[in-house]
MIDOSE-1310 file (N, C-alpha, C; in nm, 2 decimals, decimal comma, always signed):
residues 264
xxxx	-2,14/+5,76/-1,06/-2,27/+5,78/-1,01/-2,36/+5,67/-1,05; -2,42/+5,60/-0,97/-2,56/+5,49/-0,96/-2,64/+5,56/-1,07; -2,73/+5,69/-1,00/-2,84/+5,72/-1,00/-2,84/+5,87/-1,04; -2,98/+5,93/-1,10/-2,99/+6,08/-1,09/-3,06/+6,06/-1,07
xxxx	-3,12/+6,23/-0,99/-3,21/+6,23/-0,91/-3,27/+6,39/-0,99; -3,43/+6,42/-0,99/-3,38/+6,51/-1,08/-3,52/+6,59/-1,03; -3,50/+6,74/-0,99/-3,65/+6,82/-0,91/-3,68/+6,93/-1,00; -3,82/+6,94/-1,01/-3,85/+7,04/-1,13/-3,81/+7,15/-1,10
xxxx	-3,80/+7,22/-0,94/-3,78/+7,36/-0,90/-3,69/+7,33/-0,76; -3,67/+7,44/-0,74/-3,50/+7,46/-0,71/-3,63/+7,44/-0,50; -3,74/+7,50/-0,46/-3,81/+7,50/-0,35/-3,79/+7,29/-0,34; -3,83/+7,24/-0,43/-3,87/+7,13/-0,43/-3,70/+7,03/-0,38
xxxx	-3,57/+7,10/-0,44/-3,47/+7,04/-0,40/-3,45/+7,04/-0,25; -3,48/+7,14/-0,23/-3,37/+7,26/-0,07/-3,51/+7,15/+0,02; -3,62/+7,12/-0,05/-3,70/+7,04/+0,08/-3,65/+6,88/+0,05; -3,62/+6,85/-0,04/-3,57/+6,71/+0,03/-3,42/+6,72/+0,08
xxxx	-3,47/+6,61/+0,19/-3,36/+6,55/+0,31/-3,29/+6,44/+0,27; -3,25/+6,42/+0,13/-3,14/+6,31/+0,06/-3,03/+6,37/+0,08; -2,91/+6,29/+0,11/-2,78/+6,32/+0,08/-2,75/+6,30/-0,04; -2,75/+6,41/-0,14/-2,72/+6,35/-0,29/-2,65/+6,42/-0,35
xxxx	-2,51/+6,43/-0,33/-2,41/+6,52/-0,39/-2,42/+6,56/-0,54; -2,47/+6,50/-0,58/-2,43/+6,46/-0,75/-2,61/+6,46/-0,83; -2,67/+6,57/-0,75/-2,83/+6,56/-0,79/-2,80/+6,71/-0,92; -2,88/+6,68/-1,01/-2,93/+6,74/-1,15/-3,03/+6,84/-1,11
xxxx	-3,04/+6,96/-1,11/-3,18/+7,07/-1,03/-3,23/+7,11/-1,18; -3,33/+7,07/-1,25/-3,40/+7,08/-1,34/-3,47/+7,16/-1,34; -3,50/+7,31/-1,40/-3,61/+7,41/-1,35/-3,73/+7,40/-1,41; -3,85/+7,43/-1,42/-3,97/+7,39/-1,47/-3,96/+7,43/-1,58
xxxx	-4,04/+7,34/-1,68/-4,04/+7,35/-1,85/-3,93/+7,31/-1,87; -3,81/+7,32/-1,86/-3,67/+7,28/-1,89/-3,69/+7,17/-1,93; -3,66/+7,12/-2,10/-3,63/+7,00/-2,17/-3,52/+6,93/-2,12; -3,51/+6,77/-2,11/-3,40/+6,72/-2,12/-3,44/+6,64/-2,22
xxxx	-3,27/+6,64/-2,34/-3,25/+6,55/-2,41/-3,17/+6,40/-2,40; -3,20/+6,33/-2,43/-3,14/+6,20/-2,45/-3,14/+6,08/-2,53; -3,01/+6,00/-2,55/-3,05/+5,87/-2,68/-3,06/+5,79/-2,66; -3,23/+5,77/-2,70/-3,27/+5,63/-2,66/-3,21/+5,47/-2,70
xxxx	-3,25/+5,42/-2,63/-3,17/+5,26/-2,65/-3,21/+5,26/-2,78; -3,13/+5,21/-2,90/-3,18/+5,13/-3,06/-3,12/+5,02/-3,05; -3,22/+4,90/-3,10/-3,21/+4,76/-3,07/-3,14/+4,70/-3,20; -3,03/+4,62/-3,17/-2,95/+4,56/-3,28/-3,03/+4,53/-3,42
xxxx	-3,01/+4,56/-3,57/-3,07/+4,55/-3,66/-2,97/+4,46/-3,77; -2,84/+4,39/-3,71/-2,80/+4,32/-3,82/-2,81/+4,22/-3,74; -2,79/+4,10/-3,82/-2,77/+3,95/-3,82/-2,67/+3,93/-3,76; -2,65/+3,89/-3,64/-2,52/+3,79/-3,57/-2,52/+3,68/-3,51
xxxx	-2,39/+3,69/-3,61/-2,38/+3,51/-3,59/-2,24/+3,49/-3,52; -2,22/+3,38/-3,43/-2,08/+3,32/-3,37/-2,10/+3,20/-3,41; -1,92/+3,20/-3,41/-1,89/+3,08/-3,51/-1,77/+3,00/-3,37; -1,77/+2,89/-3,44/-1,71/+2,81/-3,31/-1,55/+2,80/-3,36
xxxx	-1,47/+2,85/-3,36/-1,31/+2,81/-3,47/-1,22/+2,69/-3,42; -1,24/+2,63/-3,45/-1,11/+2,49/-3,41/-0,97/+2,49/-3,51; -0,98/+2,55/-3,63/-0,84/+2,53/-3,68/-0,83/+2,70/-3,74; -0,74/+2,70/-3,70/-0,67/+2,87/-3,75/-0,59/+2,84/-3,90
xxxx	-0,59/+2,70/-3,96/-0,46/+2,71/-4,06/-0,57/+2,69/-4,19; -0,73/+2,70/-4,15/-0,81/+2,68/-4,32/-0,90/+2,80/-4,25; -0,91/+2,85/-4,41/-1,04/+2,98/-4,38/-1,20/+2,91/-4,32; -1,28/+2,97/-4,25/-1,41/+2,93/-4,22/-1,52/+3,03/-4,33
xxxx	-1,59/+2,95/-4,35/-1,66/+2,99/-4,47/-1,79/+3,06/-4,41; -1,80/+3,18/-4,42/-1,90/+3,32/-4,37/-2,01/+3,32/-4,42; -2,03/+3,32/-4,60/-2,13/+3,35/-4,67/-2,12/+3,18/-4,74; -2,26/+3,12/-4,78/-2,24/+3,03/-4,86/-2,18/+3,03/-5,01
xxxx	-2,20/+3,17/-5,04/-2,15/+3,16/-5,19/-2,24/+3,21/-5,30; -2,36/+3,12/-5,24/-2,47/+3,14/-5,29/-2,57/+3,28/-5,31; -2,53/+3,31/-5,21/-2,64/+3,46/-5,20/-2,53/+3,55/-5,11; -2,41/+3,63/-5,21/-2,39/+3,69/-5,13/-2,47/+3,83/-5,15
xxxx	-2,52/+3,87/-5,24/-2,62/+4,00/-5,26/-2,71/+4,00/-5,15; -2,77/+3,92/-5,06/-2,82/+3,95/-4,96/-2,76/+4,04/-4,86; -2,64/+4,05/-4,81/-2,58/+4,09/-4,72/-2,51/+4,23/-4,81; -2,53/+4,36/-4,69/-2,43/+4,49/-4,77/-2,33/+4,50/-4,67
xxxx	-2,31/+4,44/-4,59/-2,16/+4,48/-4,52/-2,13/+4,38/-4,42; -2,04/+4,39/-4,36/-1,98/+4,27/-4,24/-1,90/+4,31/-4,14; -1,90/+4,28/-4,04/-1,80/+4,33/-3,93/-1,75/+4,18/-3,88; -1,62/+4,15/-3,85/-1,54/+4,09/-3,78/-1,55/+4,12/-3,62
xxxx	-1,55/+4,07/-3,53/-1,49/+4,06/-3,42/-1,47/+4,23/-3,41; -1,62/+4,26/-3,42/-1,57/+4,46/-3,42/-1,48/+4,54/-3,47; -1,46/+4,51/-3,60/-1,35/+4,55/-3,69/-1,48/+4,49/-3,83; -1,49/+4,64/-3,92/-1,60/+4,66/-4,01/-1,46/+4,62/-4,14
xxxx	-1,55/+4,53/-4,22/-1,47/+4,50/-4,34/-1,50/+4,62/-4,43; -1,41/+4,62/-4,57/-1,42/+4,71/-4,63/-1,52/+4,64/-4,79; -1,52/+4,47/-4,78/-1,59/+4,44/-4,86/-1,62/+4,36/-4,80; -1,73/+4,23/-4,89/-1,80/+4,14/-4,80/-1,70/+3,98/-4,83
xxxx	-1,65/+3,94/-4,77/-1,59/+3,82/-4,78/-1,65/+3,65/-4,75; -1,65/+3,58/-4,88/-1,74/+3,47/-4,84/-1,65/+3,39/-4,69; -1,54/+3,40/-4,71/-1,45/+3,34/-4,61/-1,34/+3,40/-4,53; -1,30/+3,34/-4,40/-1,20/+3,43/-4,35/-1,14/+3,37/-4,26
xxxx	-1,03/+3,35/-4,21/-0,92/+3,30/-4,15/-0,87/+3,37/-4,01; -0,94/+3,34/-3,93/-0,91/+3,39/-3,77/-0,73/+3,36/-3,73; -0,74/+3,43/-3,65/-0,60/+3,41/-3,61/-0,62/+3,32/-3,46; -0,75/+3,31/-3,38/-0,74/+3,25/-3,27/-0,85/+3,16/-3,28
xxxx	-0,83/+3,04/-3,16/-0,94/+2,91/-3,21/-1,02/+2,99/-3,07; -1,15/+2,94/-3,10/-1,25/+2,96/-2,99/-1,36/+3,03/-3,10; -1,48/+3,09/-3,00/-1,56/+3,16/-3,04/-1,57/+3,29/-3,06; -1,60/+3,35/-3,21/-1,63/+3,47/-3,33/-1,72/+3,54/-3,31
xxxx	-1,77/+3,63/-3,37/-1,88/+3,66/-3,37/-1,84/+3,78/-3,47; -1,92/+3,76/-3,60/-1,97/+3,81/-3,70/-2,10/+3,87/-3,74; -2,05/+4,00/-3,73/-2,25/+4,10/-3,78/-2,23/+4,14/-3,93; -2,38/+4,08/-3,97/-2,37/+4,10/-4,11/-2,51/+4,22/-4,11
xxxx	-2,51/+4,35/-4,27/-2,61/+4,39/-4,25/-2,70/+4,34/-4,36; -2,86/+4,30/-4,34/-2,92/+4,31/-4,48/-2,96/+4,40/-4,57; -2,93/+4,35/-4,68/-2,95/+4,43/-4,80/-3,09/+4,51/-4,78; -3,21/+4,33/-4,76/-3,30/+4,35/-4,69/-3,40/+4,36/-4,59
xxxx	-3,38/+4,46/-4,48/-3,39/+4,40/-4,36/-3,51/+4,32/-4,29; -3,60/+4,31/-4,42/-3,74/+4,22/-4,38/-3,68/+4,03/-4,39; -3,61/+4,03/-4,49/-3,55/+3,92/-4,56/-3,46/+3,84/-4,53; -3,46/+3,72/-4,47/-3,34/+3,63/-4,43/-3,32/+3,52/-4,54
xxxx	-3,27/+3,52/-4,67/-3,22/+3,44/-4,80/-3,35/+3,43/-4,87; -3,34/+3,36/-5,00/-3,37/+3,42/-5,05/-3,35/+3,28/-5,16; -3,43/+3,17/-5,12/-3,40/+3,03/-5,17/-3,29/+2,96/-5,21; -3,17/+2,99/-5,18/-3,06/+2,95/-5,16/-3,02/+2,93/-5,02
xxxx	-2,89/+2,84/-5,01/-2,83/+2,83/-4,85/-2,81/+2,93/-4,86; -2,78/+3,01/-4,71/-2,68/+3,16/-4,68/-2,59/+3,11/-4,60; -2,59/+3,05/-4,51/-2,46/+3,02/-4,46/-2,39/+2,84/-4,50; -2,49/+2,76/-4,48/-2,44/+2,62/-4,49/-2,29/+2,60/-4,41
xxxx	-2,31/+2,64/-4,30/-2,14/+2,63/-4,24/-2,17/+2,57/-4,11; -2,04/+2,47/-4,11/-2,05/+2,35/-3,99/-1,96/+2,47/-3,82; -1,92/+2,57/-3,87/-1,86/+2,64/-3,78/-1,93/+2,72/-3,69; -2,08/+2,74/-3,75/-2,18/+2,82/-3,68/-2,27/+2,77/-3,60
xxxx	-2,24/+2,84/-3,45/-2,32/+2,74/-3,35/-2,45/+2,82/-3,30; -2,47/+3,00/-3,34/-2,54/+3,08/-3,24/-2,58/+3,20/-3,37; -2,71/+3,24/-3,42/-2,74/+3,31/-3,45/-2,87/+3,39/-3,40; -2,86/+3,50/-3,38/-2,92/+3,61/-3,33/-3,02/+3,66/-3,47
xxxx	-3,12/+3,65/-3,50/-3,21/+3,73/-3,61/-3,28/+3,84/-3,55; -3,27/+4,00/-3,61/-3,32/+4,07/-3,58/-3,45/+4,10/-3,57; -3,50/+4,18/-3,53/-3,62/+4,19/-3,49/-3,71/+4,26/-3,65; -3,60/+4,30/-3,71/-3,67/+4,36/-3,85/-3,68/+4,26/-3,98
xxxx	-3,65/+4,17/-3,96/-3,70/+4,05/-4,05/-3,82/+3,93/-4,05; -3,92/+3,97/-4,13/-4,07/+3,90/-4,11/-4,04/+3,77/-4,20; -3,93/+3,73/-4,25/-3,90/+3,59/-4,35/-3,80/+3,54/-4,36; -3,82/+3,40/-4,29/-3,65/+3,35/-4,36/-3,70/+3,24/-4,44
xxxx	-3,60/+3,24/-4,56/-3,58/+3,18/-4,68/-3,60/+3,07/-4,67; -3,65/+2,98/-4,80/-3,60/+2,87/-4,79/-3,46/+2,79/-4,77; -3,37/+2,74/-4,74/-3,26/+2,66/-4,77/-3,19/+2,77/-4,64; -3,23/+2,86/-4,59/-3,16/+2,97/-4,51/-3,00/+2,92/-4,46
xxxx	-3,08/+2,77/-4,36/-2,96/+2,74/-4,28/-2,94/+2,64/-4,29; -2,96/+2,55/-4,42/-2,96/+2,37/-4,43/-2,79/+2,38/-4,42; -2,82/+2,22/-4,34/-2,69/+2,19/-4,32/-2,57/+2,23/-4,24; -2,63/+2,36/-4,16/-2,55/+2,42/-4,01/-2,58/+2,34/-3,91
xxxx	-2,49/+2,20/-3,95/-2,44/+2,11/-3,80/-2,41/+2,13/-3,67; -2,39/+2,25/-3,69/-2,32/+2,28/-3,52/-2,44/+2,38/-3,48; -2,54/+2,44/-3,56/-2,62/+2,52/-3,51/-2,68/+2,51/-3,36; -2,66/+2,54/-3,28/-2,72/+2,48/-3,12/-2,80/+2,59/-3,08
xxxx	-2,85/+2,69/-3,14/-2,94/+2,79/-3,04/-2,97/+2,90/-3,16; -3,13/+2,88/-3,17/-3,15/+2,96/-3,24/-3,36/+3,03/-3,23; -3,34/+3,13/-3,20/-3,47/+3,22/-3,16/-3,52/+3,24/-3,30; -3,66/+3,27/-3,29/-3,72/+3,28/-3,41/-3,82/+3,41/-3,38
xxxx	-3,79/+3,52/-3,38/-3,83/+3,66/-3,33/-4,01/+3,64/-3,32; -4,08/+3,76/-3,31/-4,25/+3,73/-3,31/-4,24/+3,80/-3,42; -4,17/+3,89/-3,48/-4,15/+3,96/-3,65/-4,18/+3,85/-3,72; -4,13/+3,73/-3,74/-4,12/+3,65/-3,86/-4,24/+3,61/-3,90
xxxx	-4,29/+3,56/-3,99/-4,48/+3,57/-3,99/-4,44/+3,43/-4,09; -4,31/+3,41/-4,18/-4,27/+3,25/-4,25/-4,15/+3,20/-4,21; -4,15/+3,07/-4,21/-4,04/+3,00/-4,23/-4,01/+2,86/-4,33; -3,97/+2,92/-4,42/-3,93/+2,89/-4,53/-3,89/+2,70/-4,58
xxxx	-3,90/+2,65/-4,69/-3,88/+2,49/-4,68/-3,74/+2,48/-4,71; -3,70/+2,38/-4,58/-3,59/+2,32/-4,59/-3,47/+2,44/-4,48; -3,52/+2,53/-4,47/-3,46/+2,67/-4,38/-3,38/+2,61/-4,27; -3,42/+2,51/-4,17/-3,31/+2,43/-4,10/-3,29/+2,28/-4,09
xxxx	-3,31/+2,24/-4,26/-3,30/+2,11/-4,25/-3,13/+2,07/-4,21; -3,10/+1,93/-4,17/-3,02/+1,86/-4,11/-2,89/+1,94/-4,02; -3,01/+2,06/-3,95/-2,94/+2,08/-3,84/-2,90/+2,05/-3,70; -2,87/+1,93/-3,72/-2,83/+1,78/-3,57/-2,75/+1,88/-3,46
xxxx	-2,78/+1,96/-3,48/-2,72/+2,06/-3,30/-2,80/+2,08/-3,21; -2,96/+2,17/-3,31/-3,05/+2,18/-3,28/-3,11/+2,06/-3,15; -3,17/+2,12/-3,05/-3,23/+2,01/-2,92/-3,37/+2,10/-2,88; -3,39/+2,27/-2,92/-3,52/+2,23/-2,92/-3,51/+2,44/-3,02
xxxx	-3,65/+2,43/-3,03/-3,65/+2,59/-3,12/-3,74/+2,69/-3,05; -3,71/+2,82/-3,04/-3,84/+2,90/-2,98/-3,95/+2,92/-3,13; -4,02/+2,93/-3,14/-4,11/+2,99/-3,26/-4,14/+3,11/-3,24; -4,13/+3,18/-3,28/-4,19/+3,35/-3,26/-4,34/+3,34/-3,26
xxxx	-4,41/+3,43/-3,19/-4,54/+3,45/-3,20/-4,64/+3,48/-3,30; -4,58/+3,55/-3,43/-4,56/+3,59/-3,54/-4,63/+3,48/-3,62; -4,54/+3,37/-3,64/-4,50/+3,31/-3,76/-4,62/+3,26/-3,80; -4,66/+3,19/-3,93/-4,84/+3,16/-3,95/-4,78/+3,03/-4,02
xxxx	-4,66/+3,03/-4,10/-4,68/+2,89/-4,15/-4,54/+2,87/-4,13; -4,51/+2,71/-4,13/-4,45/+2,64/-4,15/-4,38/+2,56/-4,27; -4,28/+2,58/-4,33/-4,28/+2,54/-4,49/-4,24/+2,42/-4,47; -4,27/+2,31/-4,60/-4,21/+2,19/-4,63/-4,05/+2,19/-4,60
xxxx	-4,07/+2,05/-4,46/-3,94/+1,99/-4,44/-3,85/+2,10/-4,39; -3,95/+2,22/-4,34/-3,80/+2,29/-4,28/-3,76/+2,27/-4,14; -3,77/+2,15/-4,12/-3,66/+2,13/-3,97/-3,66/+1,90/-3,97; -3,66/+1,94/-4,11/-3,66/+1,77/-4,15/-3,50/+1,76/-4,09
xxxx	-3,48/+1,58/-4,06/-3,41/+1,52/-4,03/-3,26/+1,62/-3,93; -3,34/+1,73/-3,81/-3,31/+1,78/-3,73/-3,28/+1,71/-3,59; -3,20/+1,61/-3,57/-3,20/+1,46/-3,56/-3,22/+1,47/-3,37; -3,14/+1,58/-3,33/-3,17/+1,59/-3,20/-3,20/+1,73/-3,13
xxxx	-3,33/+1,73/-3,21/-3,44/+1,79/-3,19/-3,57/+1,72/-3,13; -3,54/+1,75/-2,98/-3,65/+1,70/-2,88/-3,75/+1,78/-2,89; -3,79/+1,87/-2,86/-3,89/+1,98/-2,81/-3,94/+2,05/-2,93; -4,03/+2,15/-2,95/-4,11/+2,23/-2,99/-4,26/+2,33/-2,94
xxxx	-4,22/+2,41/-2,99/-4,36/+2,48/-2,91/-4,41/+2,58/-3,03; -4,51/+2,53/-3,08/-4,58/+2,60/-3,19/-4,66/+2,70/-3,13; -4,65/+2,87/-3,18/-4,75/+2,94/-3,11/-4,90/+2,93/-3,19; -4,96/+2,99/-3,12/-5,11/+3,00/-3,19/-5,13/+3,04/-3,32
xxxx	-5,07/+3,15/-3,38/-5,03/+3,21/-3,50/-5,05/+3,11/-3,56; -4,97/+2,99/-3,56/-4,93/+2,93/-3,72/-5,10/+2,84/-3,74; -5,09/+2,83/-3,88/-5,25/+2,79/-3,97/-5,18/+2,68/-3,97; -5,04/+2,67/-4,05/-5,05/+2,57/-4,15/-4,88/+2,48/-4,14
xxxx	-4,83/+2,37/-4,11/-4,75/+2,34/-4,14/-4,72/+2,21/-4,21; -4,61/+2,22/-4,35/-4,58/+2,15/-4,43/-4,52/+2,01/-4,44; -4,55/+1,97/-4,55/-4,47/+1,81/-4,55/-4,33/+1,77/-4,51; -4,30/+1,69/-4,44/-4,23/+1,61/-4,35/-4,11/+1,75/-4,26
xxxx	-4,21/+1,86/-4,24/-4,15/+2,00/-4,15/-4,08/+1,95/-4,02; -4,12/+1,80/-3,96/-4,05/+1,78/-3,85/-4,02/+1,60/-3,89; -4,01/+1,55/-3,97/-3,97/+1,48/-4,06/-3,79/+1,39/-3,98; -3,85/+1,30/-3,92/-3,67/+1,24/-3,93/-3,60/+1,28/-3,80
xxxx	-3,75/+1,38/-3,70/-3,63/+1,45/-3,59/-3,66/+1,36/-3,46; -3,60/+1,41/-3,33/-3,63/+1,32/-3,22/-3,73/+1,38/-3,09; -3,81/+1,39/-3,17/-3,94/+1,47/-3,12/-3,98/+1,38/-2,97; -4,00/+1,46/-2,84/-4,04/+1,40/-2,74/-4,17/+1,47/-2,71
xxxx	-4,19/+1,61/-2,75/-4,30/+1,71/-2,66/-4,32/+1,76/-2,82; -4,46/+1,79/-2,84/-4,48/+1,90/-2,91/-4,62/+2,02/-2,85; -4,59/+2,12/-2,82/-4,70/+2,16/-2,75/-4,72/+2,29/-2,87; -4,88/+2,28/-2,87/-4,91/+2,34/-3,01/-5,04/+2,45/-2,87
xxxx	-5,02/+2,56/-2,93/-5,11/+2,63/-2,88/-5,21/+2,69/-2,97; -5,26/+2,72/-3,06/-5,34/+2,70/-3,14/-5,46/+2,64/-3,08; -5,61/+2,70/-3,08/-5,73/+2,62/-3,04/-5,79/+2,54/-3,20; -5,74/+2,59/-3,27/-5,79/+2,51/-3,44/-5,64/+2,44/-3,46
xxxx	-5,64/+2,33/-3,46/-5,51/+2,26/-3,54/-5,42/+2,33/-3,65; -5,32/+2,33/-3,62/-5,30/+2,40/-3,77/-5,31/+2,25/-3,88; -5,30/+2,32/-4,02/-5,30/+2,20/-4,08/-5,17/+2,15/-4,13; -5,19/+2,01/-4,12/-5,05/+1,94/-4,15/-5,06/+1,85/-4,31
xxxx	-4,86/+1,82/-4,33/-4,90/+1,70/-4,46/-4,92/+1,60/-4,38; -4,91/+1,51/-4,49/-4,95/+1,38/-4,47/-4,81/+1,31/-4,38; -4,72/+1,36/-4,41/-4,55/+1,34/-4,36/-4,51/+1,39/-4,26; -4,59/+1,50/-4,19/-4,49/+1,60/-4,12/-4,47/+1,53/-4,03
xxxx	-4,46/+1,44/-3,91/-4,42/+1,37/-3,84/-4,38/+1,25/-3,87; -4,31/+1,22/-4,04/-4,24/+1,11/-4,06/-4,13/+1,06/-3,96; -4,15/+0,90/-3,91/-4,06/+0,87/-3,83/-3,99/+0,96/-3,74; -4,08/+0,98/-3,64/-3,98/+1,07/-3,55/-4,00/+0,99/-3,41
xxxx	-3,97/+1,00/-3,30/-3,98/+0,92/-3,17/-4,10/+0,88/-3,13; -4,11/+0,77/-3,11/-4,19/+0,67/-3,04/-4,25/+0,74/-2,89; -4,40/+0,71/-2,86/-4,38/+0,75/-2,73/-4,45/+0,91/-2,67; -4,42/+1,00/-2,71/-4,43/+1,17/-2,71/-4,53/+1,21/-2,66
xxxx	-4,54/+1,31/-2,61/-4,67/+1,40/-2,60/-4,69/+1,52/-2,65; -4,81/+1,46/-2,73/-4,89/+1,60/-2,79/-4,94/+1,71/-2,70; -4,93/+1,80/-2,64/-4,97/+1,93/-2,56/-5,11/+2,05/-2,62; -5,21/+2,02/-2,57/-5,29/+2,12/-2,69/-5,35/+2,23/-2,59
xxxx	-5,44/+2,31/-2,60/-5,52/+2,36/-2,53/-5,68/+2,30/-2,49; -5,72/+2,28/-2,40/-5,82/+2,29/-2,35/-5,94/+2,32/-2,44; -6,02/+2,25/-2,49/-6,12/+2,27/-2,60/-6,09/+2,35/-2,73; -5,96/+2,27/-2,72/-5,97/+2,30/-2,90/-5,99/+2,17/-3,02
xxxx	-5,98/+2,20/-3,15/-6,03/+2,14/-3,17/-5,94/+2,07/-3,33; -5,92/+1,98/-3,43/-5,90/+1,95/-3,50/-5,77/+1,84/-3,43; -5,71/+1,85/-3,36/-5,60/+1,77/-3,35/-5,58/+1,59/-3,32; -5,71/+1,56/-3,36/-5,74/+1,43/-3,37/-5,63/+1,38/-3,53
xxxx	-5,65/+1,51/-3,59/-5,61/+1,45/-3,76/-5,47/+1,43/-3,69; -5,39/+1,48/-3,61/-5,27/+1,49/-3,59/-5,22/+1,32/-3,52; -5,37/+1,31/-3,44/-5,31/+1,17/-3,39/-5,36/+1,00/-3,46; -5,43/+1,06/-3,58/-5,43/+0,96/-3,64/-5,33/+0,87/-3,67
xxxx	-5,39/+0,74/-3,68/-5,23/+0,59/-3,67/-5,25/+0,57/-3,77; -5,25/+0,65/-3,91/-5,21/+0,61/-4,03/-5,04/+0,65/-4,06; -5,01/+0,58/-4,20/-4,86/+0,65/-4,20/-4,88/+0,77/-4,12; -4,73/+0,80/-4,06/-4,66/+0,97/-4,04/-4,78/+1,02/-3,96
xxxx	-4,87/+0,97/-3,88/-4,93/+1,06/-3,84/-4,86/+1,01/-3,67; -4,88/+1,14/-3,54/-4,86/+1,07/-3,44/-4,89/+0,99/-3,36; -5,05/+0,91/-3,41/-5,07/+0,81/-3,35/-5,03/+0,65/-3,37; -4,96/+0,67/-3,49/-4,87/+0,56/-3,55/-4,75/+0,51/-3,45
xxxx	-4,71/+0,63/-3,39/-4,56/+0,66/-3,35/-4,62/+0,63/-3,15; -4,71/+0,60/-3,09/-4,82/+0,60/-2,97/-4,76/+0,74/-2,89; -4,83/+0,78/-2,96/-4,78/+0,95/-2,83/-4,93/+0,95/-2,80; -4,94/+1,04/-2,72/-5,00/+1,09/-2,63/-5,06/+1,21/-2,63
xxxx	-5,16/+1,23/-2,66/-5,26/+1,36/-2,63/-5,28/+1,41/-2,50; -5,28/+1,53/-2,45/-5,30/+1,63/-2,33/-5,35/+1,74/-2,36; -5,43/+1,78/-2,31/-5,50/+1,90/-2,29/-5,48/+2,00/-2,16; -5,45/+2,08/-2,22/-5,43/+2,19/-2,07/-5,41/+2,33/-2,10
């Protein structure tokens, strides 16, 4: 059955002219119960497998106390394992739950793994850690919910998979160097939320667009656009204001680098 079709009183059925074999006759006051959609609340991640003969490393090591439980490929482990050994090459997918569900690490790496290409963060986490995901090389796609309100220094440094990031609407600051030397990282789109971001935060990457929505600049270091591409456009709003500091041609600022200011 498509569809249900559903009449408060039995006069109200016998007058419609539907063909509807398979209609529900609902009498008046009569409660209907039902369970509503609940939206994924752990962490998943897919992993890319190319060799079945070495384990792929799940947890860094570092923080496994973050995580209370783990599921495999829909099959719930009975403890939490930093590593694990597939039996087939291709793409995984592993759900972890948090200890804490506001909290994504906790100043250490959590994953640091070249095997992870796609993480999913739930909607109940307003923080990820510093060091969260340094060094996830293959990371290629990753959302940053409107929950998260920080993001943490160093959280996706030298993640060269990365080519561009959503920001959540949420987020307010930007930590030091967290998406330094993100090497092919074109794009960004800062929402209005953020006040403030940190020293060399986009640092080293290959920045073509940055479109900042914010009508106050947020504020920047002195670095955060160290060496990044030649050329670019700055994207702002229409009578806002402060983003001159941004295009100053002193070191690291992006007028050094000749990008281009727009308004719209």
């Amino acid at each position: 059955m498509k569809y249900i079709t559903l009449f408060e009183t039995a006069e109200a059925y016998n007058a419609a002219t539907l063909d509807l074999p398979n209609v529900s006759l609902i009498e008046e006051n009569m409660s209907v119960s039902f369970n509503p959609y609940v939206p994924e609340i752990r962490l998943v991640c897919k992993y890319n497998v190319t060799d079945t003969s070495s384990p792929t490393k799940l947890i860094s090591g570092y923080e496994q106390n973050i995580f209370t439980s783990m599921e495999i490929d829909g099959v719930m482990l009975n403890e939490l394992v930093t590593e694990y050994t597939f039996d087939t090459i291709g793409v995984h997918t592993v759900k972890y739950e948090l200890y804490d569900e506001t909290k994504l690490g906790n100043s250490a790496p959590v994953f640091h793994n070249n095997n992870l290409v796609e993480c999913i963060i739930p909607d109940s986490v307003i923080s990820i850690g510093d060091n969260a995901f340094t060094n996830c090389r293959n990371l290629a796609s990753i959302n940053i919910p409107s929950g998260i309100t920080s993001i943490g220094q160093y959280a996706f440094s030298q993640c060269i998979s990365l080519t561009s990031c959503i920001i959540g609407s949420g987020v307010t600051s930007i930590g030091n160097y967290a998406f330094i030397s993100c090497s092919n990282l074109t794009s960004v789109v800062i929402p209005d939320s953020v006040t403030s971001i940190g020293n060399g935060a986009f640092a080293y990457c290959c920045l073509t667009s940055i479109i900042s929505n914010a009508m106050i600049a947020p504020t920047i270091g002195s670095n955060t656009f160290q060496d990044i591409n030649t050329g670019g456009t700055l994207t702002v709003p229409i009578g806002s204001s402060g983003y001159d500091v941004w295009m100053g041609t002193g070191d690291y600022y992006l007028g050094k680098y000749n990008w281009t200011k727009v308004e719209q």
